[in-house]
C-alpha positions as CSV (number, residue, x, y, z in Angstrom):
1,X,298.8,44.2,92.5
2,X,302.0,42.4,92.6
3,X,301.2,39.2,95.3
4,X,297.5,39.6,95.3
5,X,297.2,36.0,93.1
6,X,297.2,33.0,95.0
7,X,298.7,29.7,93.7
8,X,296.7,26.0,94.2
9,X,297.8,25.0,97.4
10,X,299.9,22.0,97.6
11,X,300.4,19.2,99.7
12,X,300.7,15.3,99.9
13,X,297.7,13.0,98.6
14,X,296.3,12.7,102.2
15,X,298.0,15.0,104.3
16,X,296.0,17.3,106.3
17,X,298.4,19.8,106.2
18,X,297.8,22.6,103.2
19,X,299.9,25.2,101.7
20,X,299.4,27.9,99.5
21,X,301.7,30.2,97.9
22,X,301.4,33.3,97.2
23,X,302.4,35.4,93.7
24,X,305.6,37.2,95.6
25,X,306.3,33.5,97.4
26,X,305.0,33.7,100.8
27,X,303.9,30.1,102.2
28,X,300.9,30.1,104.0
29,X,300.1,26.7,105.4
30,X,297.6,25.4,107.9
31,X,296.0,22.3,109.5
32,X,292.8,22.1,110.4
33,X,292.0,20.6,114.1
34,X,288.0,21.1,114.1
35,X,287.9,19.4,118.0
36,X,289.9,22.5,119.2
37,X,288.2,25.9,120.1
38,X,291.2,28.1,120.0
39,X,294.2,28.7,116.7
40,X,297.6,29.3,116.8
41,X,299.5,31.7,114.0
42,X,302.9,31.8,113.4
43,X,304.4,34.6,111.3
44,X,308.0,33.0,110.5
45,X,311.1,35.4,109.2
46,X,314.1,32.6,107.6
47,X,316.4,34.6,109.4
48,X,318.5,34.0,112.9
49,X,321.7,34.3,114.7
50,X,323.5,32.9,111.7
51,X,322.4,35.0,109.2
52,X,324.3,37.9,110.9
53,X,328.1,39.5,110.1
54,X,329.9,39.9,113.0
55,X,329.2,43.7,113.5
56,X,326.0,42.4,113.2
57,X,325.5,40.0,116.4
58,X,322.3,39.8,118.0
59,X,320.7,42.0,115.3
60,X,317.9,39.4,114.5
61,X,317.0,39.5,118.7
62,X,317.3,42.9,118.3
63,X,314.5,43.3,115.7
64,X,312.2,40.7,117.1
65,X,312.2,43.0,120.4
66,X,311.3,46.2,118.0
67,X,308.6,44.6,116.1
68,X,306.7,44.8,119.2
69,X,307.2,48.4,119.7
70,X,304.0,50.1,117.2
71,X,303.3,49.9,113.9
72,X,301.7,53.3,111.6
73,X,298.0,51.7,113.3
74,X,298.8,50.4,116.7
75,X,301.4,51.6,119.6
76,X,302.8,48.8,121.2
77,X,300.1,48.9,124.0
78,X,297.6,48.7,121.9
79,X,299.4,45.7,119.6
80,X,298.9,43.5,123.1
81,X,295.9,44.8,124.5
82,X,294.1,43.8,121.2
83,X,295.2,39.9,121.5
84,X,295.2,39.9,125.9
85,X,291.7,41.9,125.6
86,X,290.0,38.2,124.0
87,X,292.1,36.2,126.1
88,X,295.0,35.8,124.1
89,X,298.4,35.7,123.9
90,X,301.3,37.0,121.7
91,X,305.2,36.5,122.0
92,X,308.2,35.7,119.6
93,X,311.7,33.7,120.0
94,X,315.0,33.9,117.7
95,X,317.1,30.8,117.3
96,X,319.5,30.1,114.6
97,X,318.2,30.1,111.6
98,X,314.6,31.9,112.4
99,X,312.8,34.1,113.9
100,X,308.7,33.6,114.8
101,X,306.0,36.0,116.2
102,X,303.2,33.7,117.5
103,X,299.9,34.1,118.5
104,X,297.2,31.8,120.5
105,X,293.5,33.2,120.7
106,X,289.8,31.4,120.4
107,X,289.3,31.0,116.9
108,X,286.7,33.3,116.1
109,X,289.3,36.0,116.8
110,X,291.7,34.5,113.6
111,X,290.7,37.9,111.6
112,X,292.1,39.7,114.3
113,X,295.1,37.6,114.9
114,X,295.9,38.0,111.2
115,X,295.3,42.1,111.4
116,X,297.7,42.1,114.1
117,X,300.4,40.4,113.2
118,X,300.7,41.4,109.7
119,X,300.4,44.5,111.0
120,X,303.5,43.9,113.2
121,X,305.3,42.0,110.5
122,X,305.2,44.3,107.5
123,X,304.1,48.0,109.1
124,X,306.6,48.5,112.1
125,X,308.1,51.8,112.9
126,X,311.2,51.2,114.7
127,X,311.0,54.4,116.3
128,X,314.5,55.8,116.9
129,X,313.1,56.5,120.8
130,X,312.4,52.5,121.3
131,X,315.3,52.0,119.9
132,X,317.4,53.7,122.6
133,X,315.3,52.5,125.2
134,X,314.8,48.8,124.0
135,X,319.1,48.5,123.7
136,X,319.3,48.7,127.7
137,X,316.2,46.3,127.6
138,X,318.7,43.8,126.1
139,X,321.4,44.5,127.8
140,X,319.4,43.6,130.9
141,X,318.7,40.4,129.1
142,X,322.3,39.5,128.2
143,X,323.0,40.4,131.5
144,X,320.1,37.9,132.9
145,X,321.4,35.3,130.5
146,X,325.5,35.8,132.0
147,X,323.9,35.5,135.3
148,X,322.1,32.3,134.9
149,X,325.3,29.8,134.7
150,X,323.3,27.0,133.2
151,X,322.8,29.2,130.0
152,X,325.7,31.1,130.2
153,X,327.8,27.3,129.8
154,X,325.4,26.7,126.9
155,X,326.8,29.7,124.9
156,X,330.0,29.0,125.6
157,X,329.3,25.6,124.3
158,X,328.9,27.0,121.1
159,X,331.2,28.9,121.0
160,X,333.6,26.5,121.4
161,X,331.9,24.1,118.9
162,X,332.0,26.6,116.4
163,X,334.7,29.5,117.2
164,X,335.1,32.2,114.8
165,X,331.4,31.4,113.3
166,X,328.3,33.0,113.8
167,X,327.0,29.8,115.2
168,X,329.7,30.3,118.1
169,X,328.3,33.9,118.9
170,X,325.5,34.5,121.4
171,X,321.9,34.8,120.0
172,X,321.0,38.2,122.0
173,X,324.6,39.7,120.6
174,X,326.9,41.5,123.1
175,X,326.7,44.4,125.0
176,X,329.3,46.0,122.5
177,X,327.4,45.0,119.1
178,X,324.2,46.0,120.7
179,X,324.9,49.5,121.8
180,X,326.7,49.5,118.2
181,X,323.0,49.1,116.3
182,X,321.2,52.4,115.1
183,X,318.5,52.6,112.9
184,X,319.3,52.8,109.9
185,X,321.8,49.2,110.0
186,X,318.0,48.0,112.2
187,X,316.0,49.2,109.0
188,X,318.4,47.4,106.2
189,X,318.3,44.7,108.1
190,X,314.7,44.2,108.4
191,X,314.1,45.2,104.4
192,X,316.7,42.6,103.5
193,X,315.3,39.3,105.5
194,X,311.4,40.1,105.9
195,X,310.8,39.3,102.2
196,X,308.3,37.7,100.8
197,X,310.2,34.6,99.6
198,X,311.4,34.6,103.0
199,X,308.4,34.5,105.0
200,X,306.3,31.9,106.2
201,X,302.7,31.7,107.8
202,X,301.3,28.5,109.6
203,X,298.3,28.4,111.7
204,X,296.8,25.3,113.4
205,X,293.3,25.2,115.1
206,X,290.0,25.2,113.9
207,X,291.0,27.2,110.9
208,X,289.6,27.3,107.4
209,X,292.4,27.2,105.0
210,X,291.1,29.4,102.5
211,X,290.0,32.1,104.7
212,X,293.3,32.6,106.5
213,X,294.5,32.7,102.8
214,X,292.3,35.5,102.2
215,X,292.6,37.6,105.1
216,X,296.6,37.9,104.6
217,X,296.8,38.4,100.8
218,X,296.2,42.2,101.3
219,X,298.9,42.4,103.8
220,X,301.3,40.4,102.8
221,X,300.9,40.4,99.2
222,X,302.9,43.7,99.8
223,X,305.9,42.1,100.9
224,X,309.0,42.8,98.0
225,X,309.5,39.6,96.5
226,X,313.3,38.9,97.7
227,X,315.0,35.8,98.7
228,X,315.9,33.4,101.3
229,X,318.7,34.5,103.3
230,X,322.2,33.1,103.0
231,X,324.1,32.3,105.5
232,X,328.2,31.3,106.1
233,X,328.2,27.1,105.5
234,X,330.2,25.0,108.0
235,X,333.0,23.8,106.1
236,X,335.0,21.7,108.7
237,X,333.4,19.4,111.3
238,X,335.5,18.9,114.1
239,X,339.2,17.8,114.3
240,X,342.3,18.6,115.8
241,X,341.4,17.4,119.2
242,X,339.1,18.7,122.1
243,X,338.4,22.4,122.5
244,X,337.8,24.0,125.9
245,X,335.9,26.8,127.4
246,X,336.2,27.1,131.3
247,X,335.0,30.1,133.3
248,X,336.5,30.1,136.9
249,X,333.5,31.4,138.9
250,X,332.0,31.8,142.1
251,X,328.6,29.6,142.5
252,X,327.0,26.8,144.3
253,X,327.3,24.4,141.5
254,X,329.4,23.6,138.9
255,X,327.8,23.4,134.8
256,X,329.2,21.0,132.4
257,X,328.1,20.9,129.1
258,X,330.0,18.4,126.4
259,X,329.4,19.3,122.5
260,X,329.9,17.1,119.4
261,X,329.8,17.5,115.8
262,X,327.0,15.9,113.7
263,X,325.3,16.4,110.8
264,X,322.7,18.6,109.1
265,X,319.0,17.9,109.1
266,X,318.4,16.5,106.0
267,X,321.5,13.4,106.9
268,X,319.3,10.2,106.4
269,X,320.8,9.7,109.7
270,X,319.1,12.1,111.6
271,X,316.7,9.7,113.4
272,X,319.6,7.3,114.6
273,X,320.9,10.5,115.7
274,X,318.2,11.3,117.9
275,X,317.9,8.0,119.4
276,X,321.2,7.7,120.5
277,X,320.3,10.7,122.4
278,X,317.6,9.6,123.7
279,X,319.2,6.3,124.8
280,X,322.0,8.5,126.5
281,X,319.7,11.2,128.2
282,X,317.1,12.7,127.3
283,X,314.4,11.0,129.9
284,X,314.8,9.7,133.3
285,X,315.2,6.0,132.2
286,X,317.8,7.0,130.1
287,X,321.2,5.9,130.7
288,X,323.2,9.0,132.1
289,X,320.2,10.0,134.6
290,X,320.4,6.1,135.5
291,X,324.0,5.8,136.5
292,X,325.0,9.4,137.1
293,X,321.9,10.4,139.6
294,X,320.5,7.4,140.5
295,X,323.1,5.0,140.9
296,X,326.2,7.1,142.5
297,X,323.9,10.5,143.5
298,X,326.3,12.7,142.0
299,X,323.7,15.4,140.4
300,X,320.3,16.5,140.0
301,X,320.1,17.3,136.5
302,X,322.2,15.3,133.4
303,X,320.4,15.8,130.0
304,X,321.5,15.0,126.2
305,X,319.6,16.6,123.1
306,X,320.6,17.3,119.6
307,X,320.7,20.4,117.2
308,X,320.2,20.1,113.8
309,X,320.8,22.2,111.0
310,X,320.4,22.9,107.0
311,X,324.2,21.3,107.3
312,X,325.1,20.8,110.5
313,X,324.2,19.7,114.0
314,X,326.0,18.7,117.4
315,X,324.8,16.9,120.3
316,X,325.0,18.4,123.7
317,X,325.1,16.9,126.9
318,X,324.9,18.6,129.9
319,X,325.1,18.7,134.2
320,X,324.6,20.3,137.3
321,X,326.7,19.5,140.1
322,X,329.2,19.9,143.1
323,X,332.7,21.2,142.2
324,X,334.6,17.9,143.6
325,X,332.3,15.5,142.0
326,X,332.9,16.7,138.4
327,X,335.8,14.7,137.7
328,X,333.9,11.3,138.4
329,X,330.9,12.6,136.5
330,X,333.2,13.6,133.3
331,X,334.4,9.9,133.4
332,X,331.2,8.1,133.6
333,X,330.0,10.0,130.7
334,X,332.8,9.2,129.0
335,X,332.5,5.4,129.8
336,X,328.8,6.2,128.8
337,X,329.8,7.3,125.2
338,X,332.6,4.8,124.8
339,X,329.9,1.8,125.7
340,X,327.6,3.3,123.1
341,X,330.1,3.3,120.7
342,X,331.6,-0.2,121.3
343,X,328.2,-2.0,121.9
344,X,325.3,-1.5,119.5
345,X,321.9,-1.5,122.1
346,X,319.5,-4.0,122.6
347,X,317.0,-4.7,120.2
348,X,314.6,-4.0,123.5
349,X,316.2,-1.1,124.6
350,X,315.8,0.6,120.8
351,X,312.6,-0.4,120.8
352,X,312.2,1.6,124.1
353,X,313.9,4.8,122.5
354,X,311.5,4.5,119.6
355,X,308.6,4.6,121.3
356,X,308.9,7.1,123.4
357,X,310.2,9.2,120.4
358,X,307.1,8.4,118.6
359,X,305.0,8.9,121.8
360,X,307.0,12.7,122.5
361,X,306.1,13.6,118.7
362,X,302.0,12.8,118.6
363,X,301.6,13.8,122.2
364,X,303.0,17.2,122.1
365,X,301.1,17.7,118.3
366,X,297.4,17.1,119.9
367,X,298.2,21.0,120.9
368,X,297.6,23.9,118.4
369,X,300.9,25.7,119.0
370,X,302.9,22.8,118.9
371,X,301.2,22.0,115.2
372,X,301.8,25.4,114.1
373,X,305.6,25.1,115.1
374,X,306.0,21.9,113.3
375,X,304.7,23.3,110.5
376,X,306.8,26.0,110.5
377,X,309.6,24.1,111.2
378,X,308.9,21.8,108.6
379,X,309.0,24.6,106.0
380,X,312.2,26.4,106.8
381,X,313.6,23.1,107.4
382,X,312.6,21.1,104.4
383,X,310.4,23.1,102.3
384,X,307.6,21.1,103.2
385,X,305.4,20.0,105.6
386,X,306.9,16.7,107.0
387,X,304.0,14.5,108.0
388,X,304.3,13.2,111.4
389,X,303.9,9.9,110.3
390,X,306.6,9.9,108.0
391,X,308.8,11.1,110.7
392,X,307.5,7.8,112.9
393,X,308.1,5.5,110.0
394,X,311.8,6.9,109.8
395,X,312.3,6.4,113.5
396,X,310.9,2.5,113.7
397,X,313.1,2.2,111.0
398,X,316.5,2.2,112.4
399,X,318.5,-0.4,114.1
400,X,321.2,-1.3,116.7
401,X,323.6,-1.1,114.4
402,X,322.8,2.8,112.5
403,X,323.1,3.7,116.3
404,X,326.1,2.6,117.0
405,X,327.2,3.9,113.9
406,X,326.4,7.2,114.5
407,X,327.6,7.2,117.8
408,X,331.4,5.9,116.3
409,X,331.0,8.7,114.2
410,X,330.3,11.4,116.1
411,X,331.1,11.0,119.3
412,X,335.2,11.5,118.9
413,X,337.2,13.0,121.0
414,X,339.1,15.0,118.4
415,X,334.9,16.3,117.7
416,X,334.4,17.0,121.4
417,X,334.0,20.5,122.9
418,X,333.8,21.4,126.3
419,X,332.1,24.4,128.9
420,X,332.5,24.1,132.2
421,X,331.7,27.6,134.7
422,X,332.5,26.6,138.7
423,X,335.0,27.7,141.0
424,X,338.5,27.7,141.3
425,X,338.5,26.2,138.0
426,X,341.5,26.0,134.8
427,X,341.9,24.7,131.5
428,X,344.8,22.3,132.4
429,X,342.6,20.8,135.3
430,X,339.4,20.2,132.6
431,X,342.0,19.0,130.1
432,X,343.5,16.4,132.8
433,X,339.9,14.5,133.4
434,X,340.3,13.8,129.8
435,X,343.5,11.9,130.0
């Protein structure tokens, strides 16, 4: 049967991570983590927000809401009673380029984990009656989404980072291209992306790689071979100055969320980039929370992360706070970026960043489901399992001055984008705390 053969797995002299593929080019990886009594499975899909036309926004959501909905075997009672009944759990997410159905349960129920999510993955229905039902389920959800400001500001964000690009669209579609969806554009959908050479399984737990080999080749050796789906590249970073999105809106506090251009995931960069980040904001030492809330008091919350991408990324930053403190805020995280850029950090201070990079990254991988999302990760990112330790060796590696590079780089104005919902609010006033 075409996909019942198995190739040698493959991976690094010394890795614990293994992956096999099989005939019709699934990956199935796992690791092995004997001291732990439960597993985590991940069923990965290389399809996401970007993947999508424009009359097709939100239709990767869309179908990670239907999978849970029955399959010929199970209704969609039955699909989570089977994993809840042993003390389980099972839930999915959609980001930009992916979409994963997970599942956690003590590892002698693995055979079962496998049954049921294969059975999700390759035998759903999409009845035309869930369908219906499941659209005004969303619509609930986008409306949840517009209602929560500090994620609402987050889409416009992207929206203005990337206008006129399914990057810039919301992940959960609109309430216009959702009620647009019937089956049959569902269906084509789902037959185009969940192929074989676009699928990906990673478990992590006290797993035995060949057996979770063998318990999916029947199912998912029936996956059509296909291929990985393409997407619409990111031809032009930035330029031509800042780009603004302001929402004038009733609320208690302000949101402020800054955007910049970077690079894709694969940059040798990439670890500068995240350090920089982390030097601006991403823990409470860092040093937006330090002079923003703890020096002048003027939020709660001020964060920086990054996105990255097959070739692109951005770095966000982001804030909470009173409508007549936001123009003060906006120029201390200015200064912030402009001291970044003209001052390359302390060897100490790096050295700071890196370890508590380092520490983040093993810390959060002593859990099972955090193994089996760097696994899958890995594999949609890179095609391969990126050891952990290779990631730490890239991270000790850079200096004071591939920081400051980076930041010179990306942090331009003519690169910045900015979202901003509070009251009483317009686009000259943003523009003017730029001046």
């Amino acid at each position: 049967m075409k996909g019942s053969m198995t190739r040698p797995p493959r991976s690094s002299p010394g890795s614990r991570y293994q992956v096999s593929v099989l005939d019709n080019g699934v990956r199935i990886a796992s690791v092995r983590m004997p001291e732990r009594q439960g597993v985590s499975l991940g069923f990965w899909a290389g399809v996401g927000g970007r993947h999508e036309r424009v009359e097709q926004n939100g239709m990767a959501h869309f179908l990670e809401h239907l999978l849970f909905k029955g399959t010929r075997r199970r209704s969609a009672l039955e699909l989570s009673e089977e994993v809840e009944g042993v003390g389980g759990s099972l839930d999915a997410f959609t980001s930009e380029d992916h979409t994963c159905y997970y599942a956690k349960a003590l590892s002698r129920h693995l055979p079962m984990l496998c049954d049921v999510l294969a059975d999700m993955y390759v035998c759903s229905r999409l009845p035309a009656e869930e369908i219906t039902r499941e659209r005004e389920v969303i619509r609930e959800e986008i409306a949840m989404y517009r209602d929560q400001h500090s994620q609402h500001v987050e889409e416009m964000l992207a929206e203005a980072l990337w206008p006129r690009h399914p990057l810039g669209r919301p992940l959960t579609g609109t309430v216009e291209s959702v009620g647009r969806m019937g089956r049959a554009a569902l269906k084509d959908f789902l037959l185009q992306h969940y192929s074989a050479r676009n699928t990906i399984v990673s478990a992590a737990g006290d797993v035995d790689h060949e057996e979770l080999v063998r318990l999916l080749r029947p199912s998912l050796g029936r996956l059509s071979e296909g291929r990985k789906s393409g997407f619409q590249r990111v031809r032009r970073v930035g330029g031509g100055g800042p780009r603004f999105n302001v929402l004038a809106e009733d609320a208690e506090q302000t949101q402020l969320a800054l955007g910049f251009h970077a690079f894709g995931r694969r940059d040798p960069r990439r670890h500068a980039l995240k350090l920089m980040s982390v030097l601006l904001g991403e823990n409470m030492s860092s040093r937006l929370f330090q002079r923003l809330r703890e020096q002048h008091g003027l939020c709660y919350s001020v964060s920086s992360s990054t996105l990255t991408l097959a070739e692109t990324g951005a770095v966000h930053i982001s804030a909470g706070l009173e409508r007549g403190k936001l123009r003060k805020a906006v120029a201390m995280i200015l200064g912030e970026l402009r001291r970044i850029q003209d001052r390359a950090p302390s060897v100490a201070e790096l050295r700071k960043a890196c370890d508590y990079t380092v520490g983040q990254t093993v810390l959060g991988l002593e859990g099972t489901g955090s193994q089996m999302t760097w696994i899958g990760e890995s594999l949609i990112g890179f095609g391969r399992v990126v050891d952990p330790a290779e990631t730490e060796r890239g991270v000790l590696a850079v200096t004071p001055a591939q920081v400051q590079a980076v930041a010179r780089d990306c942090l331009q104005m003519e690169r910045l984008a900015v979202a901003v919902i509070g009251p009483g609010l317009t686009r000259a006033e943003v523009e003017g705390w730029l001046r």
